[in-house]
N, C-alpha and C positions, 0 to 999 in steps of 0.2 A: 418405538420411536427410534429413527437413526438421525444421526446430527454430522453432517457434513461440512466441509470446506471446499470451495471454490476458487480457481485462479482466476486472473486479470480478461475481464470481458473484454475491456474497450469497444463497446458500441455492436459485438457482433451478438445479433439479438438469435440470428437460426439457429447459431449454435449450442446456447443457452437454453433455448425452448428443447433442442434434443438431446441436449445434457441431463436436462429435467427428466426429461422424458428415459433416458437411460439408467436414470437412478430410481425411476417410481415415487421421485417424489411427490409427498402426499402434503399439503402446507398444515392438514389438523394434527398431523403427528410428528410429522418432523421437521427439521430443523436445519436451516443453511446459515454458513459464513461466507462471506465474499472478502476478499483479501483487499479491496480496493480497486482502483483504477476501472471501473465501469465503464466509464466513457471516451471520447474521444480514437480517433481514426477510425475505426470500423462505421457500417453502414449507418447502425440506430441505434445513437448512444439515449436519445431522447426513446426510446423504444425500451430498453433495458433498463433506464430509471423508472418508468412506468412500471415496467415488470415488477420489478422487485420491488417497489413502496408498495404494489399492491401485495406484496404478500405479507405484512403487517409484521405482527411477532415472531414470524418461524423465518423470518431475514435477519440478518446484523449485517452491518456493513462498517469496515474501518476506512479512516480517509486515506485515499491515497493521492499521490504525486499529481495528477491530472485533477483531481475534486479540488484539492488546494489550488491548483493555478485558477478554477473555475473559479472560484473565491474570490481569489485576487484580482480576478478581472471584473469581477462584478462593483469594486471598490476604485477601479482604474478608469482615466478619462475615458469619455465614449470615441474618442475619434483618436485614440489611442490603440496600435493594431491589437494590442492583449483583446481588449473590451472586445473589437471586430470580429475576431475570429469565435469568439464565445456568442455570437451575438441567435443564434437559435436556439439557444437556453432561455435567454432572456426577452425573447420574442414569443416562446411559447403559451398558447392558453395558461396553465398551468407551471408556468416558468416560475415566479416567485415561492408557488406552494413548495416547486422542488428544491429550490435555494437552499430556503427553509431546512427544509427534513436535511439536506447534506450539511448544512451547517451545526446539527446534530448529531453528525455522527461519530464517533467515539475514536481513538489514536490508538487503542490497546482493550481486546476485550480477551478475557480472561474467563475459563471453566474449569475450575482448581478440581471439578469433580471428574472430570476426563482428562484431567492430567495435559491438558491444551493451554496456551495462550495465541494468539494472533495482533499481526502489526502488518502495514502495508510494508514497508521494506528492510525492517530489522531493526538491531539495538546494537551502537554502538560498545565496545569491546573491554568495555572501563564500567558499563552500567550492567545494573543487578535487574532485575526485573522490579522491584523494589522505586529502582529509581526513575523506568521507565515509566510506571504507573504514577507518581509525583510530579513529571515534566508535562506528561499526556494529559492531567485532568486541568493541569494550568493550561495549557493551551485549550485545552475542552471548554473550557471557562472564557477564554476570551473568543473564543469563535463565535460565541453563542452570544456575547455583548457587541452588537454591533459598534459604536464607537472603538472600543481595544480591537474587535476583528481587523477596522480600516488601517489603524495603525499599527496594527502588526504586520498586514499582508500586502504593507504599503513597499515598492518595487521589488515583491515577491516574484519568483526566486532570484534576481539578476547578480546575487553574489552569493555562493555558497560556503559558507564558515566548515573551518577543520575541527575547531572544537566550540565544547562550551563557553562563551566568553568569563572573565574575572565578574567577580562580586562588584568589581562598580564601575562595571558595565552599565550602560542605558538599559531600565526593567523592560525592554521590549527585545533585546537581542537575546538573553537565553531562550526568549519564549521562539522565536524566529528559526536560531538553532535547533531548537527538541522538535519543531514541523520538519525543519528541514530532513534532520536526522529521519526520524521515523518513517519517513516520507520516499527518502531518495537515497540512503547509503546501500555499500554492493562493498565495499572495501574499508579495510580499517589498518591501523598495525596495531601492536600488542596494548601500546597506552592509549588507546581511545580514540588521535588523531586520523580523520576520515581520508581522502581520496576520493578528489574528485577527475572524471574524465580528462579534461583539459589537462590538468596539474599530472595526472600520467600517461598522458601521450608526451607532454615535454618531457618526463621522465625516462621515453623511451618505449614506452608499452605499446609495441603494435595494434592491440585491438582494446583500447580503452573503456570497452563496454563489457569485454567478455571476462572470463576468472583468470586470474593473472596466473602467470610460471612461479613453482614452489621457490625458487630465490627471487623472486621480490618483495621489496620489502613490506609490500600492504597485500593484506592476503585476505578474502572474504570474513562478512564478517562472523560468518556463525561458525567458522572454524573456533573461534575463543569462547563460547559458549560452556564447554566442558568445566569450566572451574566452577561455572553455580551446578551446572547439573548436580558434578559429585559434593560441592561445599554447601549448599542452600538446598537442595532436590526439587531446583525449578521445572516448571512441565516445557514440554516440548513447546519450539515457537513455529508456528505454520506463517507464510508469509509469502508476498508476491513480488513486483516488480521487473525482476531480472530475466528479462528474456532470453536475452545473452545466453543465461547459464542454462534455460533448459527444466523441463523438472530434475530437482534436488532433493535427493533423500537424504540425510545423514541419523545419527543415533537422538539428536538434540531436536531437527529443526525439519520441515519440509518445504523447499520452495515450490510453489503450484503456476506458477508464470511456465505455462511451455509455448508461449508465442503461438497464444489463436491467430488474434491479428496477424500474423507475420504469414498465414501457411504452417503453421504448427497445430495443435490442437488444443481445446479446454478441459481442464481436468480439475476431476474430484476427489478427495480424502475422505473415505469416512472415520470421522473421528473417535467415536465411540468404540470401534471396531479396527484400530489402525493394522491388524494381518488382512484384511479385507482389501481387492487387488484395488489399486487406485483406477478411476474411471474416465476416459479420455473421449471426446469425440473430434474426427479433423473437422479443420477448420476449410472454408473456400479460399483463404488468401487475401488478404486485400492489400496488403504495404508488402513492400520487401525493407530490409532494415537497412 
């Protein structure tokens, strides 16, 4: 059996079938992770959701940044552009089964036997993995309750919080925070406080998307990771999003976003096996960023 990791499809389905294909994967033996972000800009996002709910157990998939806005949209007026531009999800045959199934899927999954965890975009710089797994099942919980879904993911994302709100806070803003966190962070400083694009380009940051210069003050986030590794001997976090940055190796984390969609490529981890070369196929291009 091998057990692999997957970066950020967004909808490019050729590439995914000859990533498979490049890995030999077998769905009775082994085992994929997807980091997230399946869908949106590429060709057939509706094509790769297919794909991969049909391959049942030997898939996991965590929510990422684009599955959340789908969410959100599905809870948002109809004649509201969110809903609009979502609206071939929810015209499809099969559009509510796959709701459904995304609305199941998990913020953090965890293989303490391979030494892995995974998150669509990371864990802020103040959380243990401990506490990633406590915000993730509360929100896992409300996704899956329609009613708390609507009102969590109600004008989801149109404001992004720097940190956790205080304790008497409204019980729906920390949950709104821990999506967003897990969902969308690329930058952090040492206490926890996030960085969002807007907020560093006013600060100065010519390229708001990409990894900032070693004197700034928000620096990615899995650069802070080392104090569980050596104090807790948390397992390495695999994780997606960042295209910007490219794949990312370090001793802690690996990011697997090399921008298919962009004209970059899709690539594999094998996890079980992480000295096994990572596995890439390019991509045809279809956005430029």
């Amino acid at each position: 059996m091998a057990h692999y990791a997957i970066g950020d499809v967004h909808g490019c389905l050729p590439e995914l079938q000859r990533l498979l294909e490049a890995l030999n994967f077998d769905p009775a033996a082994d085992r994929l992770w997807f980091v997230g972000d399946l869908i949106n800009r590429g060709p057939d996002s509706l094509g790769v959701l297919r794909l991969v709910k049909g391959l049942g157990d030997a898939a996991v998939t965590v929510l990422g940044n684009h599955e959340a806005r789908l969410l959100a949209a599905y809870y948002a007026p109809p004649e509201s552009k969110l809903y609009q531009r979502h609206g071939d999800y929810f015209n499809a045959d099969d559009g509510a089964e796959l709701l459904t199934w995304i609305r199941s899927w998990p913020l953090l999954v965890e293989a303490p036997e391979l030494g892995w965890a995974m998150t669509h975009a990371g864990l802020p710089s103040d959380w243990s993995l401990a506490t990633a797994r406590y915000w993730s099942r509360r929100v896992e919980d409300a996704l899956r309750d329609a009613p708390s879904a609507e009102v969590m993911l109600s004008n989801f994302p149109r404001s992004l919080p720097q940190r956790l709100p205080e304790a008497d806070a409204p019980p729906w803003e920390p949950l709104r925070f821990a999506l967003i966190a897990l969902t969308h962070i690329r930058v952090c400083n040492p206490e926890g406080t996030l960085l969002w694009p807007k907020e560093a380009a006013e600060m100065g940051l010519e390229d708001p998307y990409g990894v900032p210069p070693l004197d700034f003050p928000y620096q990615p986030w899995h650069g802070f990771r080392d104090r569980y590794q050596r104090d807790a001997g948390e397992p390495r976090i695999v994780y997606g999003h960042w295209a910007a940055a490219g794949l990312t190796v370090t001793p802690h984390t690996v990011g697997l976003d090399s921008g298919c969609v962009y004209g970059g490529a899709l690539s594999a981890i094998r996890l079980d096996d992480p000295q096994a070369p990572i596995t890439a196929v390019p991509s045809s291009g279809y956005f430029s960023r």
